[in-house]
C-alpha positions in Angstrom: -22.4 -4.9 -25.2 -21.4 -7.6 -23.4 -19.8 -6.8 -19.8 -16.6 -8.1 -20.6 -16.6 -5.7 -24.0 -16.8 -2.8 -21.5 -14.1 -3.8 -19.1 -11.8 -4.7 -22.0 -13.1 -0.5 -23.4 -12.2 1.0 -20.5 -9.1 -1.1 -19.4 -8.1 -0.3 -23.1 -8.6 2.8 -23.1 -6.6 3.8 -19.7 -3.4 1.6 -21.4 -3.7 3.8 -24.4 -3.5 6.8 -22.4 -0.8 5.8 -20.3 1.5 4.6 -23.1 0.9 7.7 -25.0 1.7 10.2 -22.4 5.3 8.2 -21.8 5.7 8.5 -25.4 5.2 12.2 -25.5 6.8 13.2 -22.4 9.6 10.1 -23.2 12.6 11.3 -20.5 15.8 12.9 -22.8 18.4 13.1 -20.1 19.3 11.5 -16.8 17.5 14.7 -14.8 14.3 14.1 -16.5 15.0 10.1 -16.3 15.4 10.8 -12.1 13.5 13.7 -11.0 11.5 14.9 -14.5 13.6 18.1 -14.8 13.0 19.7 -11.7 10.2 21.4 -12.6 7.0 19.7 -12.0 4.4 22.1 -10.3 3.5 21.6 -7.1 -0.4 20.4 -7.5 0.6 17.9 -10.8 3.3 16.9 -8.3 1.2 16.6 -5.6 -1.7 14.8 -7.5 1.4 12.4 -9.1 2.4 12.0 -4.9 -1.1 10.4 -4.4 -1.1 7.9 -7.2 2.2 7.1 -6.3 1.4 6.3 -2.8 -2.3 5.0 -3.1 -1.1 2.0 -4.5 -3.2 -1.3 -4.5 -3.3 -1.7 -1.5 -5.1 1.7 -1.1 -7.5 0.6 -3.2 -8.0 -3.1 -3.4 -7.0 -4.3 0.1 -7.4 -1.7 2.8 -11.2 -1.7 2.3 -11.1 -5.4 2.3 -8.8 -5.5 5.0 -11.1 -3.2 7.2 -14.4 -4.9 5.7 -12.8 -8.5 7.6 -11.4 -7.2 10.8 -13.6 -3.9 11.4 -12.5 -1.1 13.5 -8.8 -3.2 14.5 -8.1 -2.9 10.9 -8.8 1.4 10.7 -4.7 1.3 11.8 -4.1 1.4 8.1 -5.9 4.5 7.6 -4.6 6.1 10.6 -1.0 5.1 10.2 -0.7 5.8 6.4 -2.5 9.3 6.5 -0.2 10.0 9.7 3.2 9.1 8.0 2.4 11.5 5.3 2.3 14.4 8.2 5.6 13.4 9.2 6.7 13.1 5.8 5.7 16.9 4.6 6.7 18.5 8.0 9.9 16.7 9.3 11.5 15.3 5.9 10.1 16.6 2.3 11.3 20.3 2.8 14.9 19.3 4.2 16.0 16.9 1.6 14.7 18.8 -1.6 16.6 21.8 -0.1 19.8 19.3 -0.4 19.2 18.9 -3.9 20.2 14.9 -4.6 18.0 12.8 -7.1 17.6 9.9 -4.8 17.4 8.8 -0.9 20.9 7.0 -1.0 22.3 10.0 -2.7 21.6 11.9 0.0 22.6 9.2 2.6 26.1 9.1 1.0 26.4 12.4 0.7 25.5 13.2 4.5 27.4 10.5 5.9 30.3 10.9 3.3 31.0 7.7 3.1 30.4 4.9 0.2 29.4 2.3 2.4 26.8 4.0 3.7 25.5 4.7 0.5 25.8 1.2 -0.3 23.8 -0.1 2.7 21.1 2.7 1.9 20.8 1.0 -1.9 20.4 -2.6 0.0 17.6 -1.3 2.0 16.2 0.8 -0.7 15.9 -2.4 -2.5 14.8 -4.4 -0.5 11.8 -2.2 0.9 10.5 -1.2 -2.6 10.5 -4.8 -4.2 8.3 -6.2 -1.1 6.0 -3.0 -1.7 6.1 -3.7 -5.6 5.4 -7.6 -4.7 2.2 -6.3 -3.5 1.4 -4.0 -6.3 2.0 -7.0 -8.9 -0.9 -9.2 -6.8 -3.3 -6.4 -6.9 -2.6 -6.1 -10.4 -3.0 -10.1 -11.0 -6.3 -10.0 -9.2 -8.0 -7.3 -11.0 -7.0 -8.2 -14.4 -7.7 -11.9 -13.5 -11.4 -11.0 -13.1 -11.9 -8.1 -15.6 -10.2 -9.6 -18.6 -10.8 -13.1 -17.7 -7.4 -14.4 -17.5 -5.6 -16.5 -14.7 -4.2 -14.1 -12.1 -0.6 -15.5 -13.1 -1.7 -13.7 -16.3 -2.6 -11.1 -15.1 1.0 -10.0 -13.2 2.7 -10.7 -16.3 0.3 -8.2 -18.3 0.9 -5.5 -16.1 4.4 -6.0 -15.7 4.3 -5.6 -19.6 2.4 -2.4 -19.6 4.8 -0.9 -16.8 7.8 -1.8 -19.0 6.4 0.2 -21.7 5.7 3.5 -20.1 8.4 3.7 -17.0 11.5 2.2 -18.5 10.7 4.8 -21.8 9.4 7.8 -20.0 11.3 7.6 -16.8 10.4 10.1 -13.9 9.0 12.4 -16.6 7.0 9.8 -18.3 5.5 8.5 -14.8 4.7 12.0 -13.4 2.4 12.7 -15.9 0.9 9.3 -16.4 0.5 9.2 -12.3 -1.6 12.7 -12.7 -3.6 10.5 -15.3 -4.3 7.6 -13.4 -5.1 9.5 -9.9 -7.9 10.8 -12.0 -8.7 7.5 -13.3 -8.5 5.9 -10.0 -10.4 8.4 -7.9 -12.9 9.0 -9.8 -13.2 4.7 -10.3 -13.0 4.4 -6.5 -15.9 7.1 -5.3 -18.3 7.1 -7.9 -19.7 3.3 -7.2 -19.2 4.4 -3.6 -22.0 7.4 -4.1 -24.2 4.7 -6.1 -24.1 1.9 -3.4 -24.6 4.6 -0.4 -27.6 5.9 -1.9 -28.7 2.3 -2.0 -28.3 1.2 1.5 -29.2 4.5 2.9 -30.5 7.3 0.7 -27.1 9.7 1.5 -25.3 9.8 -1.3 -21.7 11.1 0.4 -20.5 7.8 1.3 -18.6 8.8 4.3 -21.8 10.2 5.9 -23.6 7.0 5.1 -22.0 5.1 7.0 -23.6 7.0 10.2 -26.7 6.8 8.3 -29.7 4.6 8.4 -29.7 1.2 7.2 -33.0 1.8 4.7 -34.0 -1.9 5.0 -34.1 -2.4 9.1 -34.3 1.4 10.4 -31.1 0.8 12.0 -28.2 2.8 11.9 -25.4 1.1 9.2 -22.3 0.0 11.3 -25.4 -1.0 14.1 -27.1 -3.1 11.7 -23.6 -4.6 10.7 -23.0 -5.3 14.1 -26.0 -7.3 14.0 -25.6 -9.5 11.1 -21.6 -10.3 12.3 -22.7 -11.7 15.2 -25.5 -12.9 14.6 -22.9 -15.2 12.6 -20.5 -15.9 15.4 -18.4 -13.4 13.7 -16.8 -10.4 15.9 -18.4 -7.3 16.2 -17.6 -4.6 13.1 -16.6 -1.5 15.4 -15.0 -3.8 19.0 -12.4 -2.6 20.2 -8.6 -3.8 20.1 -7.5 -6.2 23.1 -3.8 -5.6 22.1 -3.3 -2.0 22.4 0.4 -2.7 22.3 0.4 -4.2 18.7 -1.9 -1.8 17.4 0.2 1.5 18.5 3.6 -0.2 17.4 1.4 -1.1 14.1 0.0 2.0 13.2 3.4 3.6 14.3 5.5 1.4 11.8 2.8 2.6 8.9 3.7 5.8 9.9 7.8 6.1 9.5 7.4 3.4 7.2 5.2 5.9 5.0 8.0 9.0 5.7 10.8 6.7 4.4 9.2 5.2 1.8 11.8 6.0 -1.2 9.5 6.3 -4.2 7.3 8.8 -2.3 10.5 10.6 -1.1 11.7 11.1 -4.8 8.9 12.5 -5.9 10.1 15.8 -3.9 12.6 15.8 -5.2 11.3 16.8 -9.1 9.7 20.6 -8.0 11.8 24.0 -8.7 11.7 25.4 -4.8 11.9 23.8 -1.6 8.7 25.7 -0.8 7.1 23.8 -3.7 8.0 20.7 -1.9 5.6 22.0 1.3 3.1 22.4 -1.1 3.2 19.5 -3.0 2.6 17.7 0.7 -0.4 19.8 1.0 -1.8 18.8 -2.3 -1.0 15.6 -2.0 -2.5 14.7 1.4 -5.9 16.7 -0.2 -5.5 14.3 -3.2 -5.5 11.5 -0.6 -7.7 12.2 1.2 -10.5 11.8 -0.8 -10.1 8.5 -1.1 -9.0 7.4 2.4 -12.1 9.5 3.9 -14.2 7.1 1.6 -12.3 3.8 2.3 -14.4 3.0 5.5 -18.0 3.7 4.1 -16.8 1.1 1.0 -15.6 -1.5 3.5 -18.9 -1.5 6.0 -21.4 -1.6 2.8 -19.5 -4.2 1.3 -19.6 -6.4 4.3 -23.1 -6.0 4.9 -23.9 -6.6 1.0 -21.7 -10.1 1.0 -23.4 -11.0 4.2 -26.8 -10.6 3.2 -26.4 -11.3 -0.3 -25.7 -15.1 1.2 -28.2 -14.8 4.2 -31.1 -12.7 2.6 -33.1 -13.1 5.2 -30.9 -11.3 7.7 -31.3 -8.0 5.5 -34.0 -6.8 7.9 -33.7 -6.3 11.5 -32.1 -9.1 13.5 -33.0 -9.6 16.9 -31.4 -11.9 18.4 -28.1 -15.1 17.7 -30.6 -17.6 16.8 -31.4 -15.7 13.7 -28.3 -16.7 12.3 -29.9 -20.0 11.8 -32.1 -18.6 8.9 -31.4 -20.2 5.8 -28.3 -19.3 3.1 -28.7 -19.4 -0.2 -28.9 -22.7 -2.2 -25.3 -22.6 -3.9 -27.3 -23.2 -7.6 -28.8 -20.0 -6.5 -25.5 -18.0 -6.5 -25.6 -14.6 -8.0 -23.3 -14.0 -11.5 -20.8 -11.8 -9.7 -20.4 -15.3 -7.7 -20.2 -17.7 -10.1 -17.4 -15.2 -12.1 -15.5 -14.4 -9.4 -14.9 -18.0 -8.9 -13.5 -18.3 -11.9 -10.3 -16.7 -10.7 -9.9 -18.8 -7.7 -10.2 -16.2 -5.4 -13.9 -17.2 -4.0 -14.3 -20.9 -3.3 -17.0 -23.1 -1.9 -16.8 -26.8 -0.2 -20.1 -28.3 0.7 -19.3 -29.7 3.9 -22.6 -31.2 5.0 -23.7 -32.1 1.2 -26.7 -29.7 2.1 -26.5 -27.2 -1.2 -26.5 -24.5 1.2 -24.0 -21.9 1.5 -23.1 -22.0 5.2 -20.8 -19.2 5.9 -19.8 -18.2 9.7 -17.3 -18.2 12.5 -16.6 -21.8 12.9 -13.7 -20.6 15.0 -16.4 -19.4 17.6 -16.7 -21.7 20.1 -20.0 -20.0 21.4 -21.2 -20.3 17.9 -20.6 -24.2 18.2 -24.2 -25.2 19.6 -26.0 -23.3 17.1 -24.2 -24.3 14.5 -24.7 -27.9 16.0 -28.3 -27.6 16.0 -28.4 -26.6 12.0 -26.1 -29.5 11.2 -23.4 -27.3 10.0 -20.2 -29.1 10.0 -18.1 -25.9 9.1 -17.5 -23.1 7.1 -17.9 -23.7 3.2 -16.9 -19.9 1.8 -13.5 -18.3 1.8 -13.8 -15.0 0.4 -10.1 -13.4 -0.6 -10.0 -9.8 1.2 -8.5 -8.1 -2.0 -12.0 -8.8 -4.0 -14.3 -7.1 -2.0 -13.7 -3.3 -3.5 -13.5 -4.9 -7.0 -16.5 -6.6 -6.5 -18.8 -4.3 -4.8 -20.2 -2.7 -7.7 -21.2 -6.1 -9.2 -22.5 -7.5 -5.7 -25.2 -4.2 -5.4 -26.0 -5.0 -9.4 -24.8 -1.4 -10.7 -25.0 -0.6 -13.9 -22.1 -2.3 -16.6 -20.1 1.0 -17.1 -19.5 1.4 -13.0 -18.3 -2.0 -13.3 -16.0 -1.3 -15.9 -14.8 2.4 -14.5 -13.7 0.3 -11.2 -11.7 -2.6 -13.5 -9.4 0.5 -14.8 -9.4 2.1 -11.3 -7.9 -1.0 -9.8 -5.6 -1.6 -12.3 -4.0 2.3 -12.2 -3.8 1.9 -8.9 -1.4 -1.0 -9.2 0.2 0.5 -12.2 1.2 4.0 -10.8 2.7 2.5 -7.4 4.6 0.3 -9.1 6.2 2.5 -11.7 6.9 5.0 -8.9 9.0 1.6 -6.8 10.7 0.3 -9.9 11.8 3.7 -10.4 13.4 4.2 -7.1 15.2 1.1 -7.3 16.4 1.5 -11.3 17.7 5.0 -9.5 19.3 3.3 -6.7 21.1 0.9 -9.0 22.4 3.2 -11.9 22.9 6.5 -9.8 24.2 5.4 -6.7 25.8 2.3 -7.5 27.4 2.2 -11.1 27.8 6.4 -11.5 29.0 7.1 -8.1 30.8 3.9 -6.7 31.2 1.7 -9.3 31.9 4.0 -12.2 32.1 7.6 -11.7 33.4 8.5 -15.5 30.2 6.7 -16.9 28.6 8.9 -19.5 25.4 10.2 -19.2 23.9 7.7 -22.4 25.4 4.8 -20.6 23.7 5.5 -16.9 20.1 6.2 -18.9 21.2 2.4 -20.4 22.1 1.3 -17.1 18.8 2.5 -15.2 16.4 1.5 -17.8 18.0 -2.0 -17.7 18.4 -2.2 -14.2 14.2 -1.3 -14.4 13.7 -4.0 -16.8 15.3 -6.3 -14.5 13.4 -5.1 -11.0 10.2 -6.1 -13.0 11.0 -9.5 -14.4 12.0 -10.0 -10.2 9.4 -8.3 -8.8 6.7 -10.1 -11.4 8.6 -13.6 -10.5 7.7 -12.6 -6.7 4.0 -11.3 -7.3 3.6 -15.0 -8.3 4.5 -16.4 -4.7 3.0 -13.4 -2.5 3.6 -13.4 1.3 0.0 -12.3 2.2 -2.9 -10.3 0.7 -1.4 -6.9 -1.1 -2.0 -4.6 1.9 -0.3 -7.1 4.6 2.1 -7.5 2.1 2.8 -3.8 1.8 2.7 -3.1 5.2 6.3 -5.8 6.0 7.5 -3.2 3.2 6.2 -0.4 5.6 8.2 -2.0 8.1 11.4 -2.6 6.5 11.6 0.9 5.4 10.6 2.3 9.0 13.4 0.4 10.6 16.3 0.8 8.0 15.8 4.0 6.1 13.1 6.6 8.3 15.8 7.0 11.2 19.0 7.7 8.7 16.9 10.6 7.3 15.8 11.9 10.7 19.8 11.9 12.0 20.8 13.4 8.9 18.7 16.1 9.1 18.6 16.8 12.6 21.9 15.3 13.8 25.0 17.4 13.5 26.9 14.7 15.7 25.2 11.5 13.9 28.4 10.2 11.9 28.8 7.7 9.2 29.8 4.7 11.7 26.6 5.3 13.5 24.7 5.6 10.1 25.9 2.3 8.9 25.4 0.6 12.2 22.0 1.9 12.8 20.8 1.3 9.2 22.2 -2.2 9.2 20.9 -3.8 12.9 17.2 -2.2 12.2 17.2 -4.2 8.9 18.3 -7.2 10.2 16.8 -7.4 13.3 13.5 -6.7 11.1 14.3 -9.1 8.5 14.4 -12.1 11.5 11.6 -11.2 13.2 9.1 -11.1 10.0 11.3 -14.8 8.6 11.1 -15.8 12.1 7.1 -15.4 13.3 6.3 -15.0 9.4 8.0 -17.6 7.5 7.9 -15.8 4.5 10.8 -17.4 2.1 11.4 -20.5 4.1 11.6 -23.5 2.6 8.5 -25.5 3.0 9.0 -28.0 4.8 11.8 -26.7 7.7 10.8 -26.2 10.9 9.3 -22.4 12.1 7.0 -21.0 14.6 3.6 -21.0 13.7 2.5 -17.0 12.8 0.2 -16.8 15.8 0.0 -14.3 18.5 0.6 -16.8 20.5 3.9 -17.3 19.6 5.1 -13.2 18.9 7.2 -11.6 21.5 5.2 -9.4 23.6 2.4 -9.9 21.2 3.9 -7.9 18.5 2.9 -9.0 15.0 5.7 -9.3 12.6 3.8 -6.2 10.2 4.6 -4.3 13.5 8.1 -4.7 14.2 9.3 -2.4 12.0 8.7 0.9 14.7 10.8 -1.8 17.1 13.4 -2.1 14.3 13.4 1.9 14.0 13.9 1.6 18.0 16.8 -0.4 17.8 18.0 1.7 14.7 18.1 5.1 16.5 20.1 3.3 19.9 22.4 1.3 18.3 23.3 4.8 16.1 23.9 6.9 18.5 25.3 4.4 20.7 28.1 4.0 18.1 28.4 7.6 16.6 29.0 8.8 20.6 31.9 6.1 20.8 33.7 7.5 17.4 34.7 10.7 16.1 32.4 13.4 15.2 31.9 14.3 11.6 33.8 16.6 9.5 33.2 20.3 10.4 32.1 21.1 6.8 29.5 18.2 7.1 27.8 19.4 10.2 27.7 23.3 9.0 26.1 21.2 5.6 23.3 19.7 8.2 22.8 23.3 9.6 22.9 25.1 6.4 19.8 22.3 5.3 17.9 23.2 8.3 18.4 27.0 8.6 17.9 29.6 6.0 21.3 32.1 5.2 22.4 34.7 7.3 20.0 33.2 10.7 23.2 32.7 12.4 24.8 35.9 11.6 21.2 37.8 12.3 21.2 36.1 15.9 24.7 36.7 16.7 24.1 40.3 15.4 
């Protein structure tokens, strides 16, 4: 069976069982459309929470991301796994006790105002279709390269399949067809991990053989890594970060970006007990963390296998800089995962000194510049798109046709189950809090299922029509949705819950200048949406304020949200009495008061 035959099984076969578990648990009412009833248990809910979050970018980028830049690029890791902390502690267990379906439902409520539950619904929106923007490119690579289709393809194939089970099944639907495809996509993820660890260094627990001896050289792994990057002018895997400014505000932005994502936030929203929404948490950050424990052994091997699948000589020990003149491969040489991976444009070649040779190095190095002189290399001839290197792995260390395959459908649920989870929250955002209780309060219950699952076809067709023109690879991509939700949405929820003085002016206000100030900064040092052509600063360090990247504003944006909040609320009235005993009543069980005072 041909290798394509294989993917196409397995890809198939993860469709089929997707569409048929919307079919059977196809959402009746509104409750099971929003929330799946109410009455998910806490481990399905928690293993749906994982899928949900682990998007693409979990799986296809990060590892790349951390294969490229090393140890600066392990903020992902630590600021995604830390969000979820805050999440389960500080907001999960508060605003399932309130009992709304959605995150602007709650904001309204809490702020008892409409406009504030209008503003929530604009940043709602806007945070999830940047995050789903993401989801549709890791979805257009991996099909791109497993069913041999252009990546443009590719988005439009998944937006099909997410049509068919999330605008049918709902919340309902996608609970159980996110437990489905967490076992799909875990399972994809570790097992060609275990194969390739056993292959570099004889430990088959991935996460322990990355400490582990390099079986070729003696060496340990990340050491012998270190070696073959510099030895070709690249930067070492595990420096250290000269901008420990940009790295704490971007790790920090992950984090409340991750505690207000909406789609995760939902999610607590569909078990019977606020205690259930603690546990859910707790099974959910298990869930996760079999993967993210695994994500850094994936990225170092996969480095190391590119690099010395082009330099082969450099598998064994390197001693010393000048080594990195030994010879690459003859580009005729290139191994089949090569030549079909540039197929989907996302590896290319340019023979700049018409030697056959495929010289790939820092040519930004400017110590690398007299070695590089001295082999007559006029510049680097590879570009290798970060968001290949998890898909490819298993084809670059020759594993067997099924692991190959088993990864395909892994990629593709990991795409798939995000993206239900984001089109979800905005469908919600738009029937619930919009048309039923602003627009149209009387609206029956069989027109606001019409209205959501309309309003879902449409934030595909927009978010597929974006996946198209991405901003930046999925994870960087992600991570200005990360930011936008950090700065608008995180500190509403935290004032809400632990404010009795925050009012809705100060709500509106906060929510509104952390968006906007966001939104500049990343158009500003970004460019992202300009039109070509205009003048914009260049996105370099160079030219950030304070050196802060624009996929790290968003914990300044949360800054500026808290200030300018509780700068206004103090300078208007306080809210409503009933409203603050609400906020206490979330936060403290009955009777505390009267058992203190007592």
């Amino acid at each position: 069976m041909s290798q394509f035959a294989i993917n196409l099984l397995f890809v198939g076969a993860s469709f089929a069982l997707y569409i048929g578990i919307a079919i059977w648990a196809r959402a009746g009412s509104t409750k099971e459309f929003y929330v799946a009833g109410g009455g998910v248990h806490p481990i399905t809910n928690g293993m749906a929470t994982a899928a949900d979050w682990m998007s693409a970018a979990s799986f296809i980028s990060m590892a790349g991301l951390i294969a490229s830049g090393g140890y600066a690029n392990s903020t992902y890791l630590m600021g995604w796994t830390g969000g979820f902390v805050i999440l389960a502690m500080l907001l999960a267990p508060y605003l399932r006790k309130f009992g709304k379906f959605t995150v602007p439902d709650f904001i309204g409520e809490r702020f008892y105002s409409r406009t504030a539950r209008v503003v929530a619904v604009i940043c709602l929106i806007i945070a999830s279709v940047t995050y789903v923007i993401g989801q549709m490119t890791g979805a257009g690579v991996a099909f791109s390269r497993f069913l041999e289709v252009p990546s443009t393809w590719g988005i439009w194939i998944a937006a099909g399949i997410v049509f068919l089970y999330a605008v049918f099944g709902g919340m309902k639907g996608i609970t159980y067809t996110q437990v489905a495809q967490y076992i799909v996509l875990i399972v994809a993820y570790t097992i060609p991990a275990v194969f390739i660890s056993m292959q570099l260094t004889g430990n088959p627990i991935p996460m322990f053989g990355m400490f582990s001896s390099h079986t070729e050289s003696g060496l340990p792994l990340l050491q012998k890594l270190d070696d073959v990057v510099m030895a070709l002018g690249f930067q070492d895997y595990t420096a250290d970060v000269d901008n420990k400014l940009n790295m704490v505000l971007f790790t920090l932005s992950l984090m409340i970006g991750t505690a207000g994502l909406p789609h995760v936030i939902i999610r607590f929203f569909t078990v019977p007990k606020v205690a259930d929404a603690r546990w859910s948490a707790g099974w959910a950050l298990v869930f996760i963390a079999l993967l993210y424990l695994t994500a850094p052994a994936v990225a170092s091997m996969a480095r190391l296998n590119l690099m010395t699948t082009i330099y082969p000589e450099l598998t064994g020990q390197v001693d010393n800089y000048e080594e990195a003149g030994a010879e690459p491969i003859l580009y005729e040489d290139r191994p089949e995962w090569f030549r079909t991976w540039e197929e989907t444009g996302l590896i290319t070649f340019f023979d700049f000194n018409d030697d056959g040779r495929i010289q790939f190095y820092n040519d930004a190095n400017a110590e690398f510049d007299v070695i590089a002189d001295s082999r007559g290399w006029e510049g680097n001839e590879l570009t290798v798109n970060n968001d290949i290197l998890v898909l490819a792995n298993p084809e670059i260390a020759n594993l067997p046709g099924w692991v190959i395959g088993l990864i395909a459908a892994g990629g593709i649920a990991a795409a798939l189950s995000t993206a239900a989870g984001l089109l979800l929250a905005i469908s919600s955002a738009i029937s619930h809090d919009l048309i039923k209780n602003t627009i149209n309060p009387n609206i029956s219950e069989k027109k606001e299922m019409l209205a959501a699952r309309i309003s879902m076809g449409g934030a595909i067709l927009l978010a597929t029509y974006l996946g198209l023109n991405p901003p930046g690879f999925a994870a960087q991509t992600v991570a200005l949705a990360f930011g936008i939700a950090g700065a608008s949405l995180f500190p509403v929820l935290m004032m809400g819950i632990f404010s009795t003085r925050m009012n809705s002016a100060g709500a509106v206000a906060g929510m509104l200048s952390g968006l906007v100030c966001t939104l500049l900064y990343i158009f500003t040092y970004l460019g992202w949406l300009f039109i070509p052509g205009t003048n914009m600063l260049p996105n370099t360090p160079d030219n950030w304020l304070f050196g802060i990247s624009p996929l790290s504003f968003g914990a300044v944006g949360a800054m500026i949200n808290f200030a300018v909040a509780f700068l206004v609320s103090s300078m208007t009235a306080p809210p409503p009495k009933e409203i603050q005993e609400l906020v206490q009543s979330v936060r403290y069980p009955k009777g505390a008061g009267a058992a203190v005072d007592h």
